[in-house]
Each structure stands twice: as C-alpha cells, then as structure tokens.
C-alpha positions in Angstrom: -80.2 -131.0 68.6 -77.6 -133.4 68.9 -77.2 -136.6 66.3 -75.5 -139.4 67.5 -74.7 -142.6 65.3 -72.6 -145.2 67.0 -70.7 -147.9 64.9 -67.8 -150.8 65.4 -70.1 -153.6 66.6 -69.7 -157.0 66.1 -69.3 -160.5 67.4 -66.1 -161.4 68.7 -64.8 -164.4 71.0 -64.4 -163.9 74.7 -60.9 -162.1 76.0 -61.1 -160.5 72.4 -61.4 -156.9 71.8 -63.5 -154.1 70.2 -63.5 -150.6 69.7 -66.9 -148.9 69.1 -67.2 -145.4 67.8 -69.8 -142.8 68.1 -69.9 -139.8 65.7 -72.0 -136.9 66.4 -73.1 -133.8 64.7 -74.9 -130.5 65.3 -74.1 -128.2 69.0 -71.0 -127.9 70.2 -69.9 -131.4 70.9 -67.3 -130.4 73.7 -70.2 -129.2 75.4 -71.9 -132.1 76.3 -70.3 -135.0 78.4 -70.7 -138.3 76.6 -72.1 -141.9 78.3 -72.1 -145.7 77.2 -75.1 -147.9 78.1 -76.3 -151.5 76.8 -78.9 -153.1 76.9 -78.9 -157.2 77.3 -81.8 -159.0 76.0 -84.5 -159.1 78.5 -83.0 -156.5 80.8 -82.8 -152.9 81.3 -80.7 -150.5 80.0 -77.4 -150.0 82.2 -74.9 -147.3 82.5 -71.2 -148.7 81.1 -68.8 -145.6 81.1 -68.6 -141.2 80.8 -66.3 -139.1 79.6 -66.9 -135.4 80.8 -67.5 -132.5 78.6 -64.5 -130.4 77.5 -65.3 -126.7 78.3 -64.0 -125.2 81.5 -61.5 -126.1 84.2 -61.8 -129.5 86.3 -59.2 -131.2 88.7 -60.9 -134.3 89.5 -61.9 -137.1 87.9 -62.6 -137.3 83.8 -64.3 -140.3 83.3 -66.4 -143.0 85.0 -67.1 -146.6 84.6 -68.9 -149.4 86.0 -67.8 -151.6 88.2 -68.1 -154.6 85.9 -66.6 -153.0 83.2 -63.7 -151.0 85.1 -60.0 -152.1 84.2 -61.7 -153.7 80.7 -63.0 -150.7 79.2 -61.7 -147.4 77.9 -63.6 -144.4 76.9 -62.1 -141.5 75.3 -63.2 -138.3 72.8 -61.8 -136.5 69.9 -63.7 -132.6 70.0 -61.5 -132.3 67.1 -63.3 -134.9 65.1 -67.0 -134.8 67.3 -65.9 -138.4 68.1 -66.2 -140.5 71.5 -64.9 -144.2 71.2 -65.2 -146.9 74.2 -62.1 -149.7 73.6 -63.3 -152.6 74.7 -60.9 -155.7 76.3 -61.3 -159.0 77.3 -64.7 -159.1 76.8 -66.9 -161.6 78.4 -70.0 -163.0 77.3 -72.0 -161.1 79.6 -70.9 -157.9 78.0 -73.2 -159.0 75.0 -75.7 -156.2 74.4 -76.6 -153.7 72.3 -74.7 -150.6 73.1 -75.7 -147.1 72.8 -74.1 -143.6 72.7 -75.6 -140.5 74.9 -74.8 -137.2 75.6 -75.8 -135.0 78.5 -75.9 -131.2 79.5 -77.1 -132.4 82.7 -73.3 -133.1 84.5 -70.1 -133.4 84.1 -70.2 -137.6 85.0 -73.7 -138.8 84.0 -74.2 -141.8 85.2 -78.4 -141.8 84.7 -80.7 -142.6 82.0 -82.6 -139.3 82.3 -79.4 -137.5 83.2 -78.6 -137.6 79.2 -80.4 -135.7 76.5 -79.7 -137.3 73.2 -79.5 -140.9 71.9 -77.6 -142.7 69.5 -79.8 -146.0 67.6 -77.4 -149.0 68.9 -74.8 -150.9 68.1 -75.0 -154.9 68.7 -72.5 -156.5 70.5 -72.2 -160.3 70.9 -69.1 -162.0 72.8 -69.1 -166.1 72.1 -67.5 -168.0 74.5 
C-alpha cells in the first residue's frame, strides 16, 4: 500500500503561482512513477503531468505533461524525502480544479487513470481572474 496526501492548495489570481506537494508513505516510493490529475467541476478527471520512477537506467524522457499545461507547470520528486511537488505558473482560470496525486507500477510515464494504482484525497485549486 501506498498513502498519498497532497497539500499546497489554494486560491490565487491568474499569472500567479503555486506549488503543491504530495507526501507519501509505505513501499518504496522510488518505485513507483508519480502523476497529477484534476478534476473541474462538472468534468472528468484529466491527466496534468508524470514524473518517472527512480530505479533503473533510462535515456529518454523523465517527465510528461499536458499540452495545456506544458511550459507552465513543473513536476519534480525528492526519494530522499517520499515527496513529488508540481510548481505551478501563470495559472489561468481554467486550471481551477481539484488536483490529485497518483502513483503507478504500471509504466514509467503514466498518462491513464487506470494506469495508476494509488490515490491521494485532493487538493482544491481556484485561479480568480
């Protein structure tokens, strides 16, 4: 089992920043590769960003993000700390969601729901214009 708790929400104007945080605890953490969704009001969960999983060699690409969210967003891990944080810049309006923290066994780049095998509760996130 894998407990995820996700923090660092809030509401913030639009071009403004946030960092959320998501802490987790119980397997090895660098195990797992680590994803962002969120979920809008009246909308489906969607994929936001990945950050591989530690263990073993790789030459290509370490992370993965959205097209909407690409150039604005920034996701990163500490294994040191079981930590995975997405910085978050010039945010829009339409980036207001709740945002949640996954982790997956499945691949190295999740990028699907079912792909990922533990969930964090949430964190709201509301951009005013």
């Amino acid at each position: 089992q894998v407990q995820l708790v996700e923090s660092g929400g809030g509401l913030v104007q639009a071009g403004g920043s946030l960092r959320l945080s998501c802490a987790a605890s119980g397997r090895i953490f660098s195990n797992y590769a680590m994803g962002w969704f969120r979920q809008a009001p009246g909308k489906e969960r969607e994929f936001v960003a990945c950050i591989s999983w530690s263990t073993g060699s790789w030459s290509g690409d370490s992370t993965y993000y959205a097209n909407s969210v690409k150039g604005r967003f920034d996701v990163s891990r500490d294994d040191a700390k079981n930590m995975v944080y997405l910085q978050m810049d010039s945010l829009k309006p339409e980036d207001t969601a709740v945002y949640y923290c996954a982790a997956s066994s499945a691949a190295r780049l999740p990028v699907l729901i079912y792909e990922y095998d533990y969930w964090g509760q949430g964190t709201q996130v509301t951009v005013s214009s």
